[in-house]
N, C-alpha and C positions, 0 to 999 in steps of 0.2 A: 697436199697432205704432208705433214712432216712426222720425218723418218727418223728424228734422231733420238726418238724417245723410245722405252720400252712397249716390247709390241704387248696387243692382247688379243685372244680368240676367244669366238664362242664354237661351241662343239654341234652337232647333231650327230648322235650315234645311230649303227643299222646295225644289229646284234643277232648274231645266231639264234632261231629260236626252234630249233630241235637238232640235237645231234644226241644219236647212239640207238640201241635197237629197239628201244622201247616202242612199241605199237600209238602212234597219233590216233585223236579221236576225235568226232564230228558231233555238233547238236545234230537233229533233224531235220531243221529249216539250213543247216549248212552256215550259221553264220558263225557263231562258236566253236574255234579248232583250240582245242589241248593236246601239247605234244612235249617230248622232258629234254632239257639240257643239260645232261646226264644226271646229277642228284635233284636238279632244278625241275620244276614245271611251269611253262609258260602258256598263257591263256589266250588268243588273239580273235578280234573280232575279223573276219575277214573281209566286210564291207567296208572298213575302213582302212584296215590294216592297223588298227592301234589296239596294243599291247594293254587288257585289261586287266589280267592280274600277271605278277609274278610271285610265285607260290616257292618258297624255299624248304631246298629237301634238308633230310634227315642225314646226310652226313652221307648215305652212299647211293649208288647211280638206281634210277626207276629200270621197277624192270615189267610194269603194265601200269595201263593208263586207260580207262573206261570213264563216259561223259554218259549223261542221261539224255535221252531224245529232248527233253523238255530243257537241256541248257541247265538246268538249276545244282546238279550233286556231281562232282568229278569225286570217282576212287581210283586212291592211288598208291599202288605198291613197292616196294623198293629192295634191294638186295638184301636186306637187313630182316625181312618179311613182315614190317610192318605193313600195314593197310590201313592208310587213312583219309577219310572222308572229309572235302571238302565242300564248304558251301556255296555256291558261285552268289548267291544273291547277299548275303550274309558277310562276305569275304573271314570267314575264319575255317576253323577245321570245326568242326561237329563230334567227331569220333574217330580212336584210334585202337586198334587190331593187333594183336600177334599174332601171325597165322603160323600155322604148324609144318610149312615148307615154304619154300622159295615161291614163285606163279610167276609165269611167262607168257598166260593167255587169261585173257576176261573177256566177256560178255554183258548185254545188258538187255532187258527188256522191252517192248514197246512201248510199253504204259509207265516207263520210270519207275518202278517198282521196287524189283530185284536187281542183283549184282550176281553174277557168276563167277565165279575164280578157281582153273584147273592148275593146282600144283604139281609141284614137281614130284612125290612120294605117290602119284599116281589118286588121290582125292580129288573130289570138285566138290568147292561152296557154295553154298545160295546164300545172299546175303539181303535183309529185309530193309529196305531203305530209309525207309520212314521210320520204322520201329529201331534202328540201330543193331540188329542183332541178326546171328546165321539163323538159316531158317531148315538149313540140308546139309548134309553131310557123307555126299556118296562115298562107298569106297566101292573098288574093285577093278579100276584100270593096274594091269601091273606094270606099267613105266609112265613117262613125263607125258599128263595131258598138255595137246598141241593144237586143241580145236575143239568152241565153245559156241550153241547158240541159242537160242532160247527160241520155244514157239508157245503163243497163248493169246486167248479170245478173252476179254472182258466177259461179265455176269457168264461164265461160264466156268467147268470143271476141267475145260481140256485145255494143259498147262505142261509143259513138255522140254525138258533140255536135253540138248546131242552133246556130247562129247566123245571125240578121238584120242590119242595116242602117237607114242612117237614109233610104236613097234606096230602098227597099223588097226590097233582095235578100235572101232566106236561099239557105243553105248548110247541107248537111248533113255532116258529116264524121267518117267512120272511124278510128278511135281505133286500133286494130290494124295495118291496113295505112299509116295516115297518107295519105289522099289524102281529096279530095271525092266524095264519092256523088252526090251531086244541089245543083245550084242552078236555084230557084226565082224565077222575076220578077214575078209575077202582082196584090203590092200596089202601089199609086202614091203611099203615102207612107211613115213613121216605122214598120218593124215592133215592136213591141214587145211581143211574146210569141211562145213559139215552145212546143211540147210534145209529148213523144210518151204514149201509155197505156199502162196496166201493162205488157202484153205488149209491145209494144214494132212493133205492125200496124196502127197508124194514127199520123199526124204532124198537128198543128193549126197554125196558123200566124195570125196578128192584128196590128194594126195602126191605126194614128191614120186610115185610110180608110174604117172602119166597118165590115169586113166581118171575117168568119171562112173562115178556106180548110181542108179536112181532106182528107188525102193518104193513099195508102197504102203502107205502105213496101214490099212484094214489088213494086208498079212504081212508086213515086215518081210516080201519076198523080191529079189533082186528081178527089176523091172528092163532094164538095161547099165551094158555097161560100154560105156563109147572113148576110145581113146583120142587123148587131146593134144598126143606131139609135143607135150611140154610139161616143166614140171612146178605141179601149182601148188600154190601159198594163197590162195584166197577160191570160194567158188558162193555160190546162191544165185539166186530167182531175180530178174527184175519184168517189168513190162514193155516192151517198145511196139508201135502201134499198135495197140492192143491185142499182142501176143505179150504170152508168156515163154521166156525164153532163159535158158541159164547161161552163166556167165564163167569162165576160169580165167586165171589171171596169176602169174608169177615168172616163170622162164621167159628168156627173151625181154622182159621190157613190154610184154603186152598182154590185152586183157582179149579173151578170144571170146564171142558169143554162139550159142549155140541150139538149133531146133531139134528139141531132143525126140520128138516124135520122128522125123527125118532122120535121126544121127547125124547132121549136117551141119557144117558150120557154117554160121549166117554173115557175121561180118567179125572185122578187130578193130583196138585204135591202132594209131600208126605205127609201122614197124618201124623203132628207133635205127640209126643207120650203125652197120655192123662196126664195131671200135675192140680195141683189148682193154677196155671198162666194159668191166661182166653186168649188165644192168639188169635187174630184177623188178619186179611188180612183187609189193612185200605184203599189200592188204588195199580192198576194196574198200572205201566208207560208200554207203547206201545213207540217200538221204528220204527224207518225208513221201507218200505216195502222191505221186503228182509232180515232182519234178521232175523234172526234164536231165538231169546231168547226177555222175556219180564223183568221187573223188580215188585215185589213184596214188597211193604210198610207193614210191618206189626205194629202193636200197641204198640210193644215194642222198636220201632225205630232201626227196623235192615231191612235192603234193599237189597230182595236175586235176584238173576238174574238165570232164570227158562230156562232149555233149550226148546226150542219148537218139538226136535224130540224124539218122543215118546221111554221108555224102560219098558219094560213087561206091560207096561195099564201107565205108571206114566210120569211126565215128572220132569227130575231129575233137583235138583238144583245144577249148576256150581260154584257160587260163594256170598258167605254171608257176608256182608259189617256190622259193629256194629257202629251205628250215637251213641250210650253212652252205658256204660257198666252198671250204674245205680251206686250203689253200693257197691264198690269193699271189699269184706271182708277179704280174704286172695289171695296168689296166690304165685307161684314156677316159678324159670327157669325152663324148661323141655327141653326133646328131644336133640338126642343126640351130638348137638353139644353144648347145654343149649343157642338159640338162638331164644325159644320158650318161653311164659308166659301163666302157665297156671291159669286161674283165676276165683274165686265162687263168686259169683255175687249174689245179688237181684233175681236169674234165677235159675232153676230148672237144668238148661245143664250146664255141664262142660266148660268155653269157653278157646280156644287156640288159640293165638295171636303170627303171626309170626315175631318179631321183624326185623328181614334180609332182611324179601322181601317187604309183602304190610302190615302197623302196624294199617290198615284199618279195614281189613278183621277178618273174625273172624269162626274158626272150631267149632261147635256143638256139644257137647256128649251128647245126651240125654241117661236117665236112674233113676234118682233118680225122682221121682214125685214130691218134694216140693224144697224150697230152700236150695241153697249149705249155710253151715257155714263156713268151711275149709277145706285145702286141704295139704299134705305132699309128699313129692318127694324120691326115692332113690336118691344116689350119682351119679348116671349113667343118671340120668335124663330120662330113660325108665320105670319107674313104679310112678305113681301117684295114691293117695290114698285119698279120699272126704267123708266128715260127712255132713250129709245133716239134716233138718227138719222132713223127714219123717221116723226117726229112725234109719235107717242104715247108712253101710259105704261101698263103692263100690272100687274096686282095677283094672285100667287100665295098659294095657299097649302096648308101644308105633311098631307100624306098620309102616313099609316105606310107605306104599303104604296107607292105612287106616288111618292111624294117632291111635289115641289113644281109643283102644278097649278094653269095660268090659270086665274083665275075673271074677271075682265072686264079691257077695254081700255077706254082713255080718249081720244077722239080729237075733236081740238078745236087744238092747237097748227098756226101756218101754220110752222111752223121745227123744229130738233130742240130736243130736249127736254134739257136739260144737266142737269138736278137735279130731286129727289123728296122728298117727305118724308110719315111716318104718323106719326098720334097715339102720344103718349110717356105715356101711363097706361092702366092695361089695358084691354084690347080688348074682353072678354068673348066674344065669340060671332066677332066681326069687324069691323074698323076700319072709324070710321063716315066718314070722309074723308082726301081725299089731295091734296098741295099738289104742283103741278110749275111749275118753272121751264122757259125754253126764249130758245133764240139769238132769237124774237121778240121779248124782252125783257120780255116779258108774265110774270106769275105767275097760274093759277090753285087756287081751291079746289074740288074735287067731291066730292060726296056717293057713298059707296061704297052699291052698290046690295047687298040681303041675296044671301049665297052662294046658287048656285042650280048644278043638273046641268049647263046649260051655259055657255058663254061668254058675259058680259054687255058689249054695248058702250055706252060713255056717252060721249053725245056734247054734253052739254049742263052748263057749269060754272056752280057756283056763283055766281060773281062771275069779273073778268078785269081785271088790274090791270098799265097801264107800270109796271115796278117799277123801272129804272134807266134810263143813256141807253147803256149798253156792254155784251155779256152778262154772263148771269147765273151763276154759277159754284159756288156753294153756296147750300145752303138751312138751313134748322133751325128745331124747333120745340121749345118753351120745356118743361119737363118737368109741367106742368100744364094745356098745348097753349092756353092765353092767347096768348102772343104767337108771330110767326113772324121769321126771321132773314132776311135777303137778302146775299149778298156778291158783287160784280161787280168788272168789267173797266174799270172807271169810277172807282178809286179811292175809294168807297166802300161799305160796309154800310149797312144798314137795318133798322128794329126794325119789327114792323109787329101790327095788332090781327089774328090773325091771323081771327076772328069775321066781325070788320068789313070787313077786309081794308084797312082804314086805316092809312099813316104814324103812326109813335109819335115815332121820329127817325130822326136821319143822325148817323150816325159818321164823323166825317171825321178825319184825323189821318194818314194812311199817305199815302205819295209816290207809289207805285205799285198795280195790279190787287191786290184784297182773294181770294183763291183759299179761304180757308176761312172758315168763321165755325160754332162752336158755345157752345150754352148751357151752364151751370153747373149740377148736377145739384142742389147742395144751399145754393145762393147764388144773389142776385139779380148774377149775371155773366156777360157772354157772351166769349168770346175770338178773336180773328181771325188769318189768318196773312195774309203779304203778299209780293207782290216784292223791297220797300225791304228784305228780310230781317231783316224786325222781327216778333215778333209781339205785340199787344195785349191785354190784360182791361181789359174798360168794364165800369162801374158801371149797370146799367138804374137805379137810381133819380134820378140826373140824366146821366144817359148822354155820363160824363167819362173819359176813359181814365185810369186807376188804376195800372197798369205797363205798362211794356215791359221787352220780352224780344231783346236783340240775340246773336247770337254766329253767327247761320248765313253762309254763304260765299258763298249763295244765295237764292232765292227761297223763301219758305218756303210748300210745296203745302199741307199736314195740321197743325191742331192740333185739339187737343180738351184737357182738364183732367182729369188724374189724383189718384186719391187720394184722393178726397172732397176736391177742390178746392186738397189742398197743393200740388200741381205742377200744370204745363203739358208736355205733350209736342207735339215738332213737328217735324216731317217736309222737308228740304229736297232743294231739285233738286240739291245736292251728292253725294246721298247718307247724309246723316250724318242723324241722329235725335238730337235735344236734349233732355234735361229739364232743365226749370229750377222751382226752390223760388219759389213766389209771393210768400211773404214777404218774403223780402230778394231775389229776384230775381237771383240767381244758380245758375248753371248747373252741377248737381249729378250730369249725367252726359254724355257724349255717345256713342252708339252709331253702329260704323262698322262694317256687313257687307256694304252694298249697293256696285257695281260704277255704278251709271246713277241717276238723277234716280226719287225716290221720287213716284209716283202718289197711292199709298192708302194708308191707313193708319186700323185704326179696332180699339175697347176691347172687352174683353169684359166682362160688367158687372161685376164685382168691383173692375178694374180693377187688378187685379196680373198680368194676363196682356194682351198685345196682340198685333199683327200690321201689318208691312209688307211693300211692295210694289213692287217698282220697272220699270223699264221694258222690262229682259230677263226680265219674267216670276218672277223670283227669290222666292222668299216667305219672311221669316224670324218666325219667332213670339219672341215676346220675353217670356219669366216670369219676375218680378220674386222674386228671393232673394235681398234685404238682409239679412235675418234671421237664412237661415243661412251668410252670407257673413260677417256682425258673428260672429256666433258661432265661426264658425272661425278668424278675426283672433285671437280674444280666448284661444282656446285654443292657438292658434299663439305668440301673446305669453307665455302663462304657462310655454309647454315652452322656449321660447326662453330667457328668464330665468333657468331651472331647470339647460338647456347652459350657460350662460352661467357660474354660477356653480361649475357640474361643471367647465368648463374650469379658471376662479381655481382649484378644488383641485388637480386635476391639475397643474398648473403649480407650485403650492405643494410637494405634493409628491414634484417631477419627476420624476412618470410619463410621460413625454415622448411612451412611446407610446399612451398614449390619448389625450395633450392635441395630438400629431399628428392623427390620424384627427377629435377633435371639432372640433380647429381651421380642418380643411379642409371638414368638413360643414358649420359654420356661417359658412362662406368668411369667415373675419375675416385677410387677406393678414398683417396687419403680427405678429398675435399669432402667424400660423404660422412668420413667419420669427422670431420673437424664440425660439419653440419649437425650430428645426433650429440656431438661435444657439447657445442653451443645447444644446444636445444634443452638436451640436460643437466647442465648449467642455469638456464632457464626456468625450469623446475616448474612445473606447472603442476600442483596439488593431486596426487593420484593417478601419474601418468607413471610407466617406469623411463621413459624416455625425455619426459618432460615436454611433452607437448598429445595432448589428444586429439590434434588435430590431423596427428603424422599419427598415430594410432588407427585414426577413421579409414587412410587412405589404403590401409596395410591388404584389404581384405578385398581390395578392387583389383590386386595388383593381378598381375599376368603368369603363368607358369614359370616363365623362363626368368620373368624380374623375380620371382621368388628362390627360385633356383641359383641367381646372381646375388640374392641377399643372404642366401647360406653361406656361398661362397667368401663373400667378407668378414661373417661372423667365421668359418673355419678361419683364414687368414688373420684377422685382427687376433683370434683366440687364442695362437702361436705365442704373441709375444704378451708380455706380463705387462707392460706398460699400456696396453690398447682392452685388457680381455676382458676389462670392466666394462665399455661401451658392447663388446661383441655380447657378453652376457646379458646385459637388460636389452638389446635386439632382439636376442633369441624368446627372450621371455616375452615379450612386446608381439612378437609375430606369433608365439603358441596360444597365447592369449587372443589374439583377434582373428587370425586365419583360418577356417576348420580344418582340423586334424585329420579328418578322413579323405578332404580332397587335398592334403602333404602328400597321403601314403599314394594316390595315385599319378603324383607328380616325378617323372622319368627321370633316375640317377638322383633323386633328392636322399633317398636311404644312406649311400653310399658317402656324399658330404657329412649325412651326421655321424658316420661313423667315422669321419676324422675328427669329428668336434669334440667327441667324449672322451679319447683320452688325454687332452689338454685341460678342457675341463675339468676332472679328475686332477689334474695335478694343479692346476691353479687355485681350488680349492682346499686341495692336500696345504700348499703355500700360507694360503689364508689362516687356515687353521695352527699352522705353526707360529703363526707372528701373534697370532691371541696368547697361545700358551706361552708363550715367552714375553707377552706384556706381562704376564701376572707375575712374573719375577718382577720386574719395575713395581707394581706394585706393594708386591713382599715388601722389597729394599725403601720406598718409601714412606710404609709404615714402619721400619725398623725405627727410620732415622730420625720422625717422630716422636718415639717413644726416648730415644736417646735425649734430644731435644728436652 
């Protein structure tokens, strides 16, 4: 391959697609999830995982989101209180709303029907889906409805919605006659679920007060009331083997089921493992009767799908969707085709992202109690190695069947753990040690104990070594695992035996905190990035820095050495990603997709494929096609050449209309005008252009070749010398084009509004040089008569 040309990527993006409080929302069949990124709404199909619409907001963040059973009408509300109806089949809006408060909660009905929306001045709307218009108008909650549900039978009168309160009232309310049936006071705080059962003979009611209330609706009198140890944000009805059985779900991270004839709790899903991330269950989606599985919102905006048949008391979770990774601090290819990304997150679990299949979804490792810092990989891409916040460092490894399971912890650091590192030649069976840094400032080495059925804790290291006087911030080990790297907060790096655990040297050279530092796969060189937004390559065999690398705007987070060493790539809190040619040391690309400050950033081994990461979570994969970018250049150039020379013919022998059409393809302005020159010149009887042949062609032409031929008529129309030709174009195209598909042609308005006031004065021009012929002609008759 050759390196000495400028590089080129192509991108594939993995995009947030829910972050903020707004409530996600299910079809019925579960295939259609809508959920907002923050003023945005993003539509995804979840069988495929591809992104069917993106729906752009209104300028301020959603703050509900209701989907119809039938997939077809999303409403959707926003801080602003508009409410507007989209049409999923249609891809446009249908209708738009001012509502008369803010709303924080909707509902919907079975049959796709209505819309419910509890505002915050304490109203709830009905809204008619089909017809576009409210249908209801309760009042009578006195604070923020917090809980919405609808209950109704087809060809029948019995039509029903609940609503709660954030001061504990529900309400239940007749839909036919338009009054209140029953209000309920009996919680003391936040209701937040409300439901009635199939038939529609019992009512359930829940609440941030821990309890469950169940009514019955022939007297609207309190049936039981059974406390649920937790405090809930979602509750209703579902079936599991043909019981009827209710459901709570909010406190703790789980959904608890429950036999309400018994008062007995039947089973939960898994208890997430205890961390200081407060994790919540935010909303239950229920999908179609007959499915087997529900879906679970939780707080962190991840969306797991819970099977509904029971295994040992639990009911397992099938599949765990990530709406944002928050953000992304470090992360590996893993697994062993390296088709995996493993990544430490804002989150206490390990998360693993399968790039191959659904880049949606997302694997859990719980294990470390507080937040991940970093993470490091063997070569094999089956051992991953994680320093966390809560002091230690934990060593995975990789399972066909399991995925990625703890085999020991390392616990020994009095601080957190910033940085990791495993041996860089093969492991064979399993890596025999692992190096961690930590905000103590210490570095140690441990001896990896052999894999074993259970969790191995190692609490005794190697050696324990002050490694700087600032933390420590990267680590790395030499590809022969000789030496070890240190880069800190102290303004310099360090080489070290990594054996010995002895100083080699100090790199000093950089003005500010050293954030990265990696070695040279196939060169005695290690490379560092830095604040001063420089990044360096020193020479290990007198450990002198050998280039620098400026261009970034910012701090530079991530570098590492591309290409078997020809390039450097690196990562800045600008956002921007640099390559630079080591050789001469200049800057041979720079990539710009990121919105926020790049965290991570790391090679997959070939190293014509990477990956960054930035602080909204954003993930862009980066594959390097020079190759077939130079190749398309090069056949791009020879077809070019080939027009180039078809034009000189045409022109030679003034076929005007082909040497029109290729002149505007190959947008050469000056040759098209010298083309309608000549053609006009030509004068063909009744053409304004002098050919009706170029007239014919006009009306075939394509939006955007129209839009390019305004373009020259504004440009020629500038100067006085050209604005004759630009004026009988314009005449020529208003004449054969239809007028009505101009006005639909995008930014075409906006060209003619530079056209008119040149025109305007070109004309003005015209009109003065008449009026001042006719002096010439005064004077010529004077001279006449003198004569």
């Amino acid at each position: 391959m050759d390196y000495t040309t400028k590089r080129s990527y192509k991108k594939i993006d993995i995009e947030p697609y829910y972050i903020g409080s707004a409530n996600a929302t299910v079809s019925g069949d579960g295939l259609v999830l809508a959920t907002a990124v923050l003023e945005d709404v993003v539509v995804v199909n979840r069988e495929t995982d591809e992104v069917v619409h993106q729906i752009q907001g209104d300028g301020d963040v959603v703050t509900a989101l209701q989907l119809t059973p039938d997939g077809n009408e999303l409403a959707i509300v926003s801080q602003s209180q508009q409410l507007r109806i989209f049409d999923l089949q249609q891809s446009k809006f249908v209708k738009t709303f001012k509502l008369p408060a803010a709303s924080y909660i909707s509902s919907v009905d079975p049959t796709s029907s209505l819309f419910a929306f509890g505002l915050t001045d304490g109203s709830v709307i009905v809204w008619d889906i089909e017809g576009s218009f409210i249908t209801h108008n309760f009042k009578g909650h006195p604070s923020t409805v917090s809980a919405l549900r609808f209950f109704g039978r087809l060809d029948s009168k019995d039509w029903k919605l609940a609503s709660g309160d954030i001061m504990g009232t529900v309400k239940v309310w007749d839909l036919v006659k338009r009054k209140c049936l029953h209000t309920m006071k009996e919680h003391s705080a936040t209701v937040r679920g409300v439901a009635f059962n199939e038939t529609g003979d019992y009512f359930i009611t829940s609440g941030r007060d821990n309890v469950v209330i169940m009514y019955s609706t022939k007297s609207w009198k309190e049936v039981k009331t059974v406390p649920v140890s937790q405090s809930v944000e979602a509750c209703g009805f579902f079936e599991v083997d043909g019981k009827e059985l209710v459901y709570t779900a909010g406190q703790y991270g789980i959904m608890k089921v429950w036999d309400m004839d018994l008062e007995k709790l039947v089973a939960t899903t898994k208890v997430p493992l205890e961390t200081t991330e407060e994790l919540n269950v935010m909303d239950v989606l229920l999908l179609d009767q007959g499915l087997d599985s529900v879906l679970l919102v939780f707080s962190d905006q991840t969306i797991v799908e819970v099977d509904l048949e029971l295994q040992n008391g639990v009911f397992p979770s099938v599949r765990v969707m990530a709406g944002n990774h928050g953000t992304i601090a470090d992360m590996r290819y893993v697994g062993p085709n390296f088709d995996k990304l493993a990544l430490a997150t804002n989150s206490p679990a390990l998360r693993i992202v399968d790039l191959s299949q659904k880049p949606l979804d997302v694997v859990l490792c719980e294990g470390h109690t507080d937040l991940l810092n970093a993470l490091d990989c063997t070569t094999d891409g089956l051992w991953v190695a994680t320093g966390a916040k809560d002091n230690t460092a934990r060593l995975w490894r990789y399972d066909d069947v399991a995925g990625f399971v703890c085999q020991a912890v390392f616990e020994g650091h009095i601080s957190s753990v910033t940085a990791v590192g495993l041996p860089r030649t093969p492991v064979n069976e399993y890596p025999r040690f692992l190096i961690t840094a930590s905000e103590d400032l210490t570095i140690k080495k441990w001896t990896v104990p052999k894999p074993a059925d259970e969790v191995v804790h190692v609490k005794n290291s190697d050696y324990t070594r002050k490694a700087h006087d600032k933390m420590i911030h990267s680590i790395d080990i030499s590809p022969n695992n000789d030496l070890l790297a240190t880069a800190s907060h102290d303004k310099n790096a360090k080489i070290w035996d990594l054996q010995a655990g002895e100083t080699v040297g100090v790199l000093k050279g950089h003005k500010r905190p050293v954030y990265d530092i990696t070695f040279c796969a196939y060169d005695r060189l290690v490379v560092t990035g830095s604040g001063d937004q420089m990044a360096k390559v020193w020479s290990l065999d007198d450990l002198t820095c050998v280039k620098t690398f400026q261009g970034q705007a910012n701090a530079i987070q991530r570098v590492s050495f591309l290409a078997k060493n020809q390039f450097v790539v690196g990562a800045g809190a600008d956002g921007l990603i640099k390559v630079w040619e080591v050789s001469s040391g200049t800057c041979v690309q720079t990539l710009d997709n990121h919105d926020n400050r790049i965290w991570a950033l790391c090679l997959k081994n070939d190293g014509n494929e990477f990956v960054s990461a930035d602080a909204d979570g954003a993930i862009t994969v980066w594959q390097d096609n020079t190759e077939e970018v130079q190749e398309l250049e090069a056949e791009n150039r020879k077809l070019r050449v080939e027009q180039e020379q078809s034009l000189e013919n045409y022109i030679s022998d003034k076929d005007w209309v082909n040497a029109f059409k290729l002149a505007l393809k190959l947008n050469h302005p000056m040759r098209l005008y010298k083309v309608l020159q000549a053609s006009i010149a030509q004068g063909d009887e009744g053409s304004c252009i002098g050919s009706r042949a170029i007239e014919a062609t006009i009306p075939e032409l394509a939006d955007d070749e129209v839009v390019l031929l305004f373009k020259r008529v504004r440009d020629w129309n500038t100067n006085a010398r050209h604005f004759e030709v630009a004026q009988k174009l314009i005449k020529a195209i208003l004449q054969n084009y239809p007028v009505d598909k101009l006005y639909e042609i995008p930014g075409l308005m906006g060209l003619v509004d530079g056209i008119l006031p040149y025109s305007e004065r070109n004309y003005t021009r015209v009109d003065d040089l008449v009026e001042q012929s006719f002096i010439l002609d005064y004077v010529v008759q004077k001279m006449d008569e003198v004569v």
